[in-house]
N, CA, C and O atoms as a CHARMM CRD file, in Angstrom:
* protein
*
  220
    1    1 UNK  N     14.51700 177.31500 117.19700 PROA 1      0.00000
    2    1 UNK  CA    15.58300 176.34300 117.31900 PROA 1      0.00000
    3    1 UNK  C     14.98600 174.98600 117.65800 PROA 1      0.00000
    4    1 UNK  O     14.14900 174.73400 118.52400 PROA 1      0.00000
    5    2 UNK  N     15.59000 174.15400 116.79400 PROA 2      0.00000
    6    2 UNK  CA    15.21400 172.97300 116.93900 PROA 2      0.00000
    7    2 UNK  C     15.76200 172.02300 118.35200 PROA 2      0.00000
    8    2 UNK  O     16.94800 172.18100 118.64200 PROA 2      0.00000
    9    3 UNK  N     15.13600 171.28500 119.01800 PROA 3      0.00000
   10    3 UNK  CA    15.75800 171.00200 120.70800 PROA 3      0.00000
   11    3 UNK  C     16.41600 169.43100 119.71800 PROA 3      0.00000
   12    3 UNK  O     16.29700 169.07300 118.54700 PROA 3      0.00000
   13    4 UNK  N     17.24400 168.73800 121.17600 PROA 4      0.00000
   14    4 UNK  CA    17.98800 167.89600 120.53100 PROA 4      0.00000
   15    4 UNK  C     16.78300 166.70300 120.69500 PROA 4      0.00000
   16    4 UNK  O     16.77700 165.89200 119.76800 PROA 4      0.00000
   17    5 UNK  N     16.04100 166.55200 121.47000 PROA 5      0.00000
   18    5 UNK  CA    14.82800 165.55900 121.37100 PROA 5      0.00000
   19    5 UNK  C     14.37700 165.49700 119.59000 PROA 5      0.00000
   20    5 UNK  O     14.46400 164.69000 118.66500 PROA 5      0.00000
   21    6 UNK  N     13.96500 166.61000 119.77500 PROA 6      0.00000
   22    6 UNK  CA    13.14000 166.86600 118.28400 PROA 6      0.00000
   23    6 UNK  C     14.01300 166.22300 117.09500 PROA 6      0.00000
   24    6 UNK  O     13.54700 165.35700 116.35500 PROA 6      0.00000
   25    7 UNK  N     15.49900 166.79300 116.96300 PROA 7      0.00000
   26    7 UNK  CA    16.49500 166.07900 115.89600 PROA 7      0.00000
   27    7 UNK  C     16.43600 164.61000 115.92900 PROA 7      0.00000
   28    7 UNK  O     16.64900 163.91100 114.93900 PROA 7      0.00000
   29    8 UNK  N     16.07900 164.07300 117.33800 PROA 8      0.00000
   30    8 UNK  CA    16.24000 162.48300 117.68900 PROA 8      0.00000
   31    8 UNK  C     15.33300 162.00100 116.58900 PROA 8      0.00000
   32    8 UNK  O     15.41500 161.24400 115.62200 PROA 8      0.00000
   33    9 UNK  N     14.64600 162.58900 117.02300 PROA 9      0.00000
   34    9 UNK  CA    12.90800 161.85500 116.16100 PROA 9      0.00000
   35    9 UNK  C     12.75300 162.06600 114.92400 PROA 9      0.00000
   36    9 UNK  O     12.20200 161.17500 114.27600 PROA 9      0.00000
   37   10 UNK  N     13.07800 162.98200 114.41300 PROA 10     0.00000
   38   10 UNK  CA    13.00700 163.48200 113.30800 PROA 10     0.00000
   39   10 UNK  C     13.94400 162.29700 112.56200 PROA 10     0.00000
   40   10 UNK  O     13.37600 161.54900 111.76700 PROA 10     0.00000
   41   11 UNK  N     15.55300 162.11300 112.85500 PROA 11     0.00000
   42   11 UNK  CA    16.67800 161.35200 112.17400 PROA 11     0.00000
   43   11 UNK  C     16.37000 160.29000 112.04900 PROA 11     0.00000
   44   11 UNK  O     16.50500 159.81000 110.92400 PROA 11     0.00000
   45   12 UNK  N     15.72700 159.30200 113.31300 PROA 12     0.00000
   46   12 UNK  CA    14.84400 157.85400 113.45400 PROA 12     0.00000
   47   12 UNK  C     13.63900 157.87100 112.77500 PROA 12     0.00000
   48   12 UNK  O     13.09100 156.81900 112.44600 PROA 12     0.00000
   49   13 UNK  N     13.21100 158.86700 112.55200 PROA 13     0.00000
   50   13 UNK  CA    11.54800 158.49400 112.02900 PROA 13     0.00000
   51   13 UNK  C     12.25100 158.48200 110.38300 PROA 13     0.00000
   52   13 UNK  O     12.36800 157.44500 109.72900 PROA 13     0.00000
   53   14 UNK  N     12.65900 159.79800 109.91600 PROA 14     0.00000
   54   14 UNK  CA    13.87200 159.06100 108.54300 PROA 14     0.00000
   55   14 UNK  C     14.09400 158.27200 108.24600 PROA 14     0.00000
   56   14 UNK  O     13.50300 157.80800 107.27200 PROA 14     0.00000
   57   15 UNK  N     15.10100 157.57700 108.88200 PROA 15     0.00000
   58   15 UNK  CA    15.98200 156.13400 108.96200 PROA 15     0.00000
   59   15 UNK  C     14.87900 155.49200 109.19500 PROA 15     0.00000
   60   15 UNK  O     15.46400 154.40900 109.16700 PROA 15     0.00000
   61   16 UNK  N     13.63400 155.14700 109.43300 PROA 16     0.00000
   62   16 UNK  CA    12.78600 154.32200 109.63100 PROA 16     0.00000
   63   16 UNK  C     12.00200 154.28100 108.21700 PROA 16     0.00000
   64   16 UNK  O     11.18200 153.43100 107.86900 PROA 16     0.00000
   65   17 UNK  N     12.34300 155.13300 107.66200 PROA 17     0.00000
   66   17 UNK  CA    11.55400 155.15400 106.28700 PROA 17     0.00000
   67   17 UNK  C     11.99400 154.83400 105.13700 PROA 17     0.00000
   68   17 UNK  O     11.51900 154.58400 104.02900 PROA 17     0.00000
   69   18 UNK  N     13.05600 154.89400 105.64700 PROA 18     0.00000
   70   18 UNK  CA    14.10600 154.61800 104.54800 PROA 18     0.00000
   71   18 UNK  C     14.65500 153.11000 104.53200 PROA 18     0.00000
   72   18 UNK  O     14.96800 152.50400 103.50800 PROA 18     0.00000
   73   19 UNK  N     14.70100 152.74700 105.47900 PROA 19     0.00000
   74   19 UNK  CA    14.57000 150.95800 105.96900 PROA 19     0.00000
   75   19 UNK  C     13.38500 150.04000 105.71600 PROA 19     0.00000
   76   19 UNK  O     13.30900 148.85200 105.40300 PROA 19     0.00000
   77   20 UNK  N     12.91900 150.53300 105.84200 PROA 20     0.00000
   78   20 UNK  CA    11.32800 150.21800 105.34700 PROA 20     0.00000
   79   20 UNK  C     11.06700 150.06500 104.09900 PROA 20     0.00000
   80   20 UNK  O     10.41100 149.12300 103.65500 PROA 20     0.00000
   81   21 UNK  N     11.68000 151.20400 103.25700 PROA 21     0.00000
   82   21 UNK  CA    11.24900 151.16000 101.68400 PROA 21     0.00000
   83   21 UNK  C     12.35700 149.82900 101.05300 PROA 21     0.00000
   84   21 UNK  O     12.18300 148.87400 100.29600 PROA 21     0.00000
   85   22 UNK  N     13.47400 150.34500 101.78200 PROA 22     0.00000
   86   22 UNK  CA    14.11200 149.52100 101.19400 PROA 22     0.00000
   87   22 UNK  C     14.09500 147.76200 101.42700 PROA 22     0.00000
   88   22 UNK  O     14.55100 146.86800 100.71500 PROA 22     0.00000
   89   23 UNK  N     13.25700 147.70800 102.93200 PROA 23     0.00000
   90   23 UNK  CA    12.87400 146.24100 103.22100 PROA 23     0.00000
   91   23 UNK  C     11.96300 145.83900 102.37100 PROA 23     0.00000
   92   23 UNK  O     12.17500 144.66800 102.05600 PROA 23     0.00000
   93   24 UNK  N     10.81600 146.39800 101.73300 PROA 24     0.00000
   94   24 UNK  CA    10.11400 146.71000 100.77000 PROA 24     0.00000
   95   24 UNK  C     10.14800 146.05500  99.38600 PROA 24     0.00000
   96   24 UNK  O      9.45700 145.19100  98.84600 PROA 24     0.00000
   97   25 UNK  N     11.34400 146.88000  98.96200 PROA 25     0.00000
   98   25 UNK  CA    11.78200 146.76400  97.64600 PROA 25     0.00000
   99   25 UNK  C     12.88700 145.77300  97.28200 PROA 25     0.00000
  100   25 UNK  O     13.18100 145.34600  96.16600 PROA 25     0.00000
  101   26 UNK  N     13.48100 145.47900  98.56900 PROA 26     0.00000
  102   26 UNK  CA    15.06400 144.91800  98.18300 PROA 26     0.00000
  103   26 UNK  C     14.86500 143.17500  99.00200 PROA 26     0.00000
  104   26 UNK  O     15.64000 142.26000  98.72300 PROA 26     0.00000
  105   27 UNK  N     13.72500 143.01700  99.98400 PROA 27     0.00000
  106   27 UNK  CA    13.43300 142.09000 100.67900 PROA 27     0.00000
  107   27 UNK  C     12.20600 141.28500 100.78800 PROA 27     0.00000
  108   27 UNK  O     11.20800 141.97300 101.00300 PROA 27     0.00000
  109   28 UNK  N     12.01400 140.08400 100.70400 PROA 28     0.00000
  110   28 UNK  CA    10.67200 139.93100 100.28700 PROA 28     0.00000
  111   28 UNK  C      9.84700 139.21500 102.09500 PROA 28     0.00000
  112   28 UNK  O      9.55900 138.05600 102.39100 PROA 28     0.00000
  113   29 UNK  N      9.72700 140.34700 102.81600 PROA 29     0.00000
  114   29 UNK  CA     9.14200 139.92400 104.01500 PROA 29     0.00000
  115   29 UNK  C      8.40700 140.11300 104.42900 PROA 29     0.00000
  116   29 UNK  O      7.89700 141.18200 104.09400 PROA 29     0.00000
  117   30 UNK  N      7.64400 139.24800 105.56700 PROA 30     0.00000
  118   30 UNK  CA     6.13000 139.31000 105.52800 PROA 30     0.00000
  119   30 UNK  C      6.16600 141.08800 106.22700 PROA 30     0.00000
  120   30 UNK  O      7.07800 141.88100 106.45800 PROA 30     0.00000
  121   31 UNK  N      4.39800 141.13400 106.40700 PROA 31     0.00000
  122   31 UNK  CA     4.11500 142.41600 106.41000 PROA 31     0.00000
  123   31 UNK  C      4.24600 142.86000 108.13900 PROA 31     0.00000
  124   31 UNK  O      4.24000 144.02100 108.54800 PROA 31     0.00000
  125   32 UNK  N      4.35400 141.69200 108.94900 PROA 32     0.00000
  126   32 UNK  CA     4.68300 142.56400 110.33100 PROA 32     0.00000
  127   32 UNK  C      6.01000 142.87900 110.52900 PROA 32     0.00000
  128   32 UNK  O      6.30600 143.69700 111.40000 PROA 32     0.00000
  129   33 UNK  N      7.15500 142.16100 109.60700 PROA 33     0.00000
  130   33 UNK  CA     8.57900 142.61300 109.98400 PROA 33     0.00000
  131   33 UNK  C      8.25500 144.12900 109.60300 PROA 33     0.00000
  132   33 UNK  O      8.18800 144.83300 110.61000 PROA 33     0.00000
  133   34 UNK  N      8.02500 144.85400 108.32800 PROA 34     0.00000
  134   34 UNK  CA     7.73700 145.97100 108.20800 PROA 34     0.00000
  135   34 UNK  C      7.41400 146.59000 109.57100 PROA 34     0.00000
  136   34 UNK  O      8.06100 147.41000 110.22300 PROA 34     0.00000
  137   35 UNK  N      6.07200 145.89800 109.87600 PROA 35     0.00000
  138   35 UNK  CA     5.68900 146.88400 111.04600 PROA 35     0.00000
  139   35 UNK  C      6.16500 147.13600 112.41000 PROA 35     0.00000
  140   35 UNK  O      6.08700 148.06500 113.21400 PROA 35     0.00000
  141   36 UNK  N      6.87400 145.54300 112.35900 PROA 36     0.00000
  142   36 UNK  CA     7.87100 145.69000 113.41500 PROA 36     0.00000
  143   36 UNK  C      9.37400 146.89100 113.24600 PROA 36     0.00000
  144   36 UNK  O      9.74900 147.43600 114.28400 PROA 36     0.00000
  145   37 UNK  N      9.94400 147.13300 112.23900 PROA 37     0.00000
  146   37 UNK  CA    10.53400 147.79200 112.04700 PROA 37     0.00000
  147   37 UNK  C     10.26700 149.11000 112.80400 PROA 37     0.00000
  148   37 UNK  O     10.76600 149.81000 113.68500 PROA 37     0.00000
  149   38 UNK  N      9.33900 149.06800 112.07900 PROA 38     0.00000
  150   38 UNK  CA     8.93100 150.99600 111.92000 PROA 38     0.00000
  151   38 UNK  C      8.69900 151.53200 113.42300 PROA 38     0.00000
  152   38 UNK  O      9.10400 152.63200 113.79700 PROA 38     0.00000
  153   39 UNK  N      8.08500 150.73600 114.13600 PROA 39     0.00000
  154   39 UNK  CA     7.73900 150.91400 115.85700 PROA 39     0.00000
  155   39 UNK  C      9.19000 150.91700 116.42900 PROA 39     0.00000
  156   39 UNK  O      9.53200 151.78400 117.23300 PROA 39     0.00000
  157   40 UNK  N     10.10700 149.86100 115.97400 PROA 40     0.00000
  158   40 UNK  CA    11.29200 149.94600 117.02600 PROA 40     0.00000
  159   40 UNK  C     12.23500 151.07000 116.67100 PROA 40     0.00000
  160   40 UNK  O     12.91700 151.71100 117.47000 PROA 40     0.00000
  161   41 UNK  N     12.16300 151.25700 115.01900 PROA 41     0.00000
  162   41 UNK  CA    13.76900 152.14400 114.69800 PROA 41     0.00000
  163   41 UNK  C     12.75700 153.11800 115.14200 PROA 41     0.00000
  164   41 UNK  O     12.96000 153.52400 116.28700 PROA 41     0.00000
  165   42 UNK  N     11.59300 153.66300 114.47500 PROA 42     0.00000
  166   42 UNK  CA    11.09300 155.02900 115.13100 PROA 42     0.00000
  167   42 UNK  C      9.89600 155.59400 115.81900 PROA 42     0.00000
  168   42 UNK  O      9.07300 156.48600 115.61000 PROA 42     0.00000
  169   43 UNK  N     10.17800 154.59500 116.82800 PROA 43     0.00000
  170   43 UNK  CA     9.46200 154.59400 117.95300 PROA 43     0.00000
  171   43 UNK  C     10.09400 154.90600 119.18700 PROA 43     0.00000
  172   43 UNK  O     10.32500 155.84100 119.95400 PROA 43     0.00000
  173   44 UNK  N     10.32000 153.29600 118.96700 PROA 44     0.00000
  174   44 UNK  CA    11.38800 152.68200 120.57600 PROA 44     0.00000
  175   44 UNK  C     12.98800 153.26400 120.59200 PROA 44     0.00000
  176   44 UNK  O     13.24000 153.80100 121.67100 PROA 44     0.00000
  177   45 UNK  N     13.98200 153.27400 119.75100 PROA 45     0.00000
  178   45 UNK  CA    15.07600 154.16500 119.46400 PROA 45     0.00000
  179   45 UNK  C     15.20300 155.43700 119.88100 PROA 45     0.00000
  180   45 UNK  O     16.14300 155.90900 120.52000 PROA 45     0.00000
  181   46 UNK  N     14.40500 155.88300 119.57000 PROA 46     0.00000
  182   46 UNK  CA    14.55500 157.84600 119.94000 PROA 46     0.00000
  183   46 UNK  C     14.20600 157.58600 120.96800 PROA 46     0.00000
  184   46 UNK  O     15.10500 157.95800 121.72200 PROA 46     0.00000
  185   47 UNK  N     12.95000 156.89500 121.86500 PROA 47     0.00000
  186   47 UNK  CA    12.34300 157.18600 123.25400 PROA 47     0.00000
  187   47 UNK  C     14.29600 156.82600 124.05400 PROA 47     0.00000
  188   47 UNK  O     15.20100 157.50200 124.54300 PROA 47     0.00000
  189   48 UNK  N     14.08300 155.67900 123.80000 PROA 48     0.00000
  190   48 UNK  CA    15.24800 155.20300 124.61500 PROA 48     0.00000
  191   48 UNK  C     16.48600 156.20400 124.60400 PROA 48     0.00000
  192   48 UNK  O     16.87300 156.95200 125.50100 PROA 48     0.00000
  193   49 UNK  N     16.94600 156.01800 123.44400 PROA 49     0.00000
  194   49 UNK  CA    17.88000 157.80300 123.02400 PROA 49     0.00000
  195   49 UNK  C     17.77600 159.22400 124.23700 PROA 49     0.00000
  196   49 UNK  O     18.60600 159.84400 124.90300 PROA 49     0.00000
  197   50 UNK  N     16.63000 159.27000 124.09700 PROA 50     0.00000
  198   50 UNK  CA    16.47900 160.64400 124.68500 PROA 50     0.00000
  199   50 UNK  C     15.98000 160.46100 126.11900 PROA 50     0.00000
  200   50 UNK  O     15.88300 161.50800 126.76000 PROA 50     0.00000
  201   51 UNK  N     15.61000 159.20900 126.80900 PROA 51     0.00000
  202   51 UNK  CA    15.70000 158.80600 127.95500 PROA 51     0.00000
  203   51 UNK  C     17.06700 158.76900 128.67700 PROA 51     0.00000
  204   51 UNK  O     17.29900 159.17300 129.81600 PROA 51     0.00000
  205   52 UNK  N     17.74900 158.32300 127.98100 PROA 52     0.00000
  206   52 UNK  CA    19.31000 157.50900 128.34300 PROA 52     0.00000
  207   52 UNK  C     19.98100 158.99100 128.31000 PROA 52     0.00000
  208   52 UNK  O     20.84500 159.12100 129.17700 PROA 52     0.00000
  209   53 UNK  N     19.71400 160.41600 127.29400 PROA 53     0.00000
  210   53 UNK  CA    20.93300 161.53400 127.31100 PROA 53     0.00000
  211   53 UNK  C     19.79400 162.25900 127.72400 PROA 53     0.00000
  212   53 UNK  O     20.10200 163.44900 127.79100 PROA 53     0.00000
  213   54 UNK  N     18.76400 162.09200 127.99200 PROA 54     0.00000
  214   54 UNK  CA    17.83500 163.70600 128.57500 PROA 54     0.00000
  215   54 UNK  C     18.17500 164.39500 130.07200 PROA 54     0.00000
  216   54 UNK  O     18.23900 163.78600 131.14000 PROA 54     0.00000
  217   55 UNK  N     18.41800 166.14500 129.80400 PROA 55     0.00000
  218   55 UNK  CA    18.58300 166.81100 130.81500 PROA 55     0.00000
  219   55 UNK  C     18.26900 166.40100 132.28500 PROA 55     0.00000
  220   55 UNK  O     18.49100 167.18600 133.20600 PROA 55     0.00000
């Protein structure tokens, strides 16, 4: 069984990839917004997430 931490990360690290491609393809921005992206939606998001509802 998957714990609800694990779903966190898993759904954000997704959505982080998927934001990304599409910042990518659909946006013409420099290369740290990318990287800024990717650290906050699936990085910083889930930590905070599962800080804020953890047991």
């Amino acid at each position: 069984m998957i714990s609800r931490e694990n779903r966190v990360i898993i759904v954000f690290g997704l959505l982080s990839l998927v934001v990304l491609y599409v910042m990518t393809q659909l946006i013409d921005l420099p290369t740290w917004a990318g990287i800024a992206e990717v650290i906050i939606v699936g990085v910083m998001v889930p930590q905070l997430i599962n800080r804020t509802y953890g047991e």
